[in-house]
C-alpha distance (Angstrom), angle and dihedral (degrees) to the residues before:
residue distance angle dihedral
X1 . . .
X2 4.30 . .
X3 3.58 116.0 .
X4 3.59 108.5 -164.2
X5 4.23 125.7 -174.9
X6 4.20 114.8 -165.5
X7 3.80 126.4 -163.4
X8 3.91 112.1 170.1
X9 3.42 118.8 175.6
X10 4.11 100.7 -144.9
X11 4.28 96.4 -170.7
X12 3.95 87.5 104.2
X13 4.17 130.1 53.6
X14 3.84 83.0 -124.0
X15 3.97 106.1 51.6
X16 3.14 133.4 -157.0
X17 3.77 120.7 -124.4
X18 3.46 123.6 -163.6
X19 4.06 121.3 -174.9
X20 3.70 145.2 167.4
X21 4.27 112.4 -149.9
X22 3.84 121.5 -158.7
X23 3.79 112.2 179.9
X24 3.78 141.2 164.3
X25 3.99 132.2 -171.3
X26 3.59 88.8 4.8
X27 3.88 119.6 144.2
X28 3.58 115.8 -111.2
X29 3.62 110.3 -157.2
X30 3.78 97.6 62.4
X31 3.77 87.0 46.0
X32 3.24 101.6 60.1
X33 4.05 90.6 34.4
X34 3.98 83.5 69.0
X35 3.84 94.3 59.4
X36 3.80 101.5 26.1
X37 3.59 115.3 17.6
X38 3.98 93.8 -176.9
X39 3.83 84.3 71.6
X40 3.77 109.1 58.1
X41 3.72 99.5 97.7
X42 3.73 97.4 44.7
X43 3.73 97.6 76.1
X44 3.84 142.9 -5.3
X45 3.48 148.6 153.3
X46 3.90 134.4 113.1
X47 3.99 113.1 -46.0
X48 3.35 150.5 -171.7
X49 3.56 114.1 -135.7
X50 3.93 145.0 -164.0
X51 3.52 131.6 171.4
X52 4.07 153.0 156.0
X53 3.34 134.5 -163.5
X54 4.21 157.3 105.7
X55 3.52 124.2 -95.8
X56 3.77 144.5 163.5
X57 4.04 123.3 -113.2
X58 3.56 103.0 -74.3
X59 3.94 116.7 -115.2
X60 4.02 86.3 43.3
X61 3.63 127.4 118.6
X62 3.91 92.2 -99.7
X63 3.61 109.5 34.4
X64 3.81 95.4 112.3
X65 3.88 88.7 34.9
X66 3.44 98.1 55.1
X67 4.04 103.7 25.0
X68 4.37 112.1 122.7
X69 3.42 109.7 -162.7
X70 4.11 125.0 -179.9
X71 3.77 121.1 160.1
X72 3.71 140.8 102.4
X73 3.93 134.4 -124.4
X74 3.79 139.6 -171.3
X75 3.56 130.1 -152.1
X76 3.99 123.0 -162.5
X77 3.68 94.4 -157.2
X78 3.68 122.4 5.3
X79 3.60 135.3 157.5
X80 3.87 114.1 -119.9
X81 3.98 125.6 -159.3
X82 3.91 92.4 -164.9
X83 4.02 86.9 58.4
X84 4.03 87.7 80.9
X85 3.52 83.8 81.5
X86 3.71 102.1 64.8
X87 4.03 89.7 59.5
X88 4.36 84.0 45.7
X89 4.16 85.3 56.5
X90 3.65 97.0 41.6
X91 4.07 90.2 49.5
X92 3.85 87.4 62.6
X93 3.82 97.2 57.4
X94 3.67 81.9 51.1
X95 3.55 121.8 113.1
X96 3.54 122.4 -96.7
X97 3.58 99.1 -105.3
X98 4.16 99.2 23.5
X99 3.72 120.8 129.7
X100 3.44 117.3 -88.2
X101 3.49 121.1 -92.4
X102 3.69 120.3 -121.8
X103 3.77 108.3 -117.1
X104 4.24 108.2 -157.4
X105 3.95 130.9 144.3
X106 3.37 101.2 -86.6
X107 4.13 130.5 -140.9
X108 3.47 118.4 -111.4
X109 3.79 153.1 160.5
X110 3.68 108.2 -108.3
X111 3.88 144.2 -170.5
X112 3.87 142.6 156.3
X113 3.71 147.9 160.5
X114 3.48 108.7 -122.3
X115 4.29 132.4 -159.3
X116 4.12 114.9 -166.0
X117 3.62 116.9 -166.3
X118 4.07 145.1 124.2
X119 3.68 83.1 22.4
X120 3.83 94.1 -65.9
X121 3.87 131.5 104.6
X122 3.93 121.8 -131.5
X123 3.42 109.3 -148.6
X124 4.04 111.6 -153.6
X125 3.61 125.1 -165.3
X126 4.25 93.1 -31.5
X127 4.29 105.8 -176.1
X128 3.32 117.7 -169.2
X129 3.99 113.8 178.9
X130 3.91 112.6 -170.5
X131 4.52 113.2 -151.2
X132 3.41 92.4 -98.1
X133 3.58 90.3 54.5
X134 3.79 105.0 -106.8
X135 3.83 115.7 150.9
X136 3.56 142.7 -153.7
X137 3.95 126.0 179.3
X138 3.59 120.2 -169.3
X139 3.75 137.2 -170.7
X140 3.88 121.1 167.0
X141 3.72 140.3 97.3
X142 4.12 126.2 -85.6
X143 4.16 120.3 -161.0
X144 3.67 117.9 -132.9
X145 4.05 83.6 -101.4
X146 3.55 89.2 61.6
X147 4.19 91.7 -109.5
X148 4.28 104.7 144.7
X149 3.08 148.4 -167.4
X150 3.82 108.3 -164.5
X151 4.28 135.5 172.1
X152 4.30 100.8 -149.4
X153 3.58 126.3 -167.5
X154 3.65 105.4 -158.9
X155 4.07 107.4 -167.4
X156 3.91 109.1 -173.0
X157 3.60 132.5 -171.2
X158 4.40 105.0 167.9
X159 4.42 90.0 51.1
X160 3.82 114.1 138.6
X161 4.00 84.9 -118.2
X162 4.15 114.1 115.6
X163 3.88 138.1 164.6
X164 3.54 129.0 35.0
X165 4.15 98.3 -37.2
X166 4.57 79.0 65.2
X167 3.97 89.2 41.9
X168 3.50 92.9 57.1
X169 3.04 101.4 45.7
X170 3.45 101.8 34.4
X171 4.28 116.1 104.8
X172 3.80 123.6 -121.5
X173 4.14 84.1 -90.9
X174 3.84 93.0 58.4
X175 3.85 99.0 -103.8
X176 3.07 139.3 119.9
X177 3.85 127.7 -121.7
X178 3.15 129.8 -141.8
X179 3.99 132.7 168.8
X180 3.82 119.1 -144.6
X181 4.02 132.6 -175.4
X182 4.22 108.2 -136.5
X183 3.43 112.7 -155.6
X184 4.00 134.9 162.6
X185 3.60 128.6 29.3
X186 3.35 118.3 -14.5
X187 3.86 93.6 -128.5
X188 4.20 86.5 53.9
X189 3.49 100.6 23.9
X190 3.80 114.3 178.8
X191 3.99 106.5 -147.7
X192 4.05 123.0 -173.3
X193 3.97 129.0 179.6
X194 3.51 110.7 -84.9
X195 3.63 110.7 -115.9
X196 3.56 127.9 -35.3
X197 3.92 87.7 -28.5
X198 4.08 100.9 148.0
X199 4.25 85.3 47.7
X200 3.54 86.7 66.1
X201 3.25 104.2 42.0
X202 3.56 95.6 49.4
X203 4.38 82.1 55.6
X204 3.63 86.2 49.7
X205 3.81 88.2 54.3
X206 3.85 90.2 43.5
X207 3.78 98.4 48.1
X208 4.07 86.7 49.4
X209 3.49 96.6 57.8
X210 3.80 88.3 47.4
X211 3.16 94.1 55.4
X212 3.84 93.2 44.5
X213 3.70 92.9 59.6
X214 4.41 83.5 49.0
């Protein structure tokens, strides 16, 4: 079901098109492939969709340029490109000599707020929860040409991690959290631990124990 509303103001060559879009059960992949084309493999699945914003006719010279976007959507089960980098993580708390793990995109049940504008994407508080309950929460902004600058919250529960260093470190849900920086293109993204993220763990670890022994 897509509701769409249309307001184009025709006094110029070049109109401007303003629009509200309500939509449900509508696939998301070729959607977005319309507007951004550089986007279609990243994620898909079947959404539901709102949004509100100004653009110019599409196929003209400032479409992307001028496009506004602001909306949010939610997907029950999509599949993600940017979930190949949960498995990456979890391979380096591996041990040295464990199996590989199988890096794949990964299902999941997705949602986000989203802000288009200056021919970049804010994303705002994007969840995506995988079946066996792995997480990853991401807030950052993505260009039109897919370069990003992303903040990621990866909360794990299946990580080769066990004992007291996962216990204390571990939220009251059983996972894991741990805070990435995205950077790069989106189809290559570079990631790094945010901060001085293994430091505190390793405290967290420390201060258990302590309090064990207490």
């Amino acid at each position: 079901t897509i509701t769409i509303g249309v307001a184009i103001i025709a006094v110029k060559p070049d109109p401007i098109i303003t629009y509200k879009l309500n939509s449900s059960n509508i696939s998301f992949s070729p959607l977005v492939e319309s507007v951004m084309p550089e986007y279609k493999e990243l994620i898909d699945g079947v959404a539901n969709l709102e949004v509100t914003g100004q653009t110019k006719m599409p196929g003209t010279l400032n479409f992307k340029k001028d496009l506004v976007a602001k909306g949010q959507f939610r997907i029950p089960e999509s599949k993600i490109y940017m979930l190949k980098l949960i498995d990456e993580i979890k391979q380096k708390f591996a041990p040295g000599k464990a199996p590989n793990i199988a890096i794949n995109n990964l299902s999941a049940s997705t949602e986000a707020e989203f802000d288009i504008k200056d021919s970049r994407i804010a994303l705002i508080n994007f969840t995506a929860k995988a079946p066996n309950n792995d997480e990853i929460e991401l807030n950052g902004l993505v260009g039109f040409d897919l370069e990003s600058k992303i903040s990621a919250l990866l909360k794990l529960v299946s990580i080769p991690v066990h004992g007291d260093f996962l216990a204390a470190n571990q939220n009251s849900t059983g996972q894991l959290e741990i805070p990435i920086i995205i950077e790069g293109n989106l189809k290559q993204p570079k990631w790094s631990f945010a901060g001085n993220t293994f430091d505190k763990m390793t405290q967290n670890f420390i201060d258990y124990q302590k309090n064990k022994v207490k």
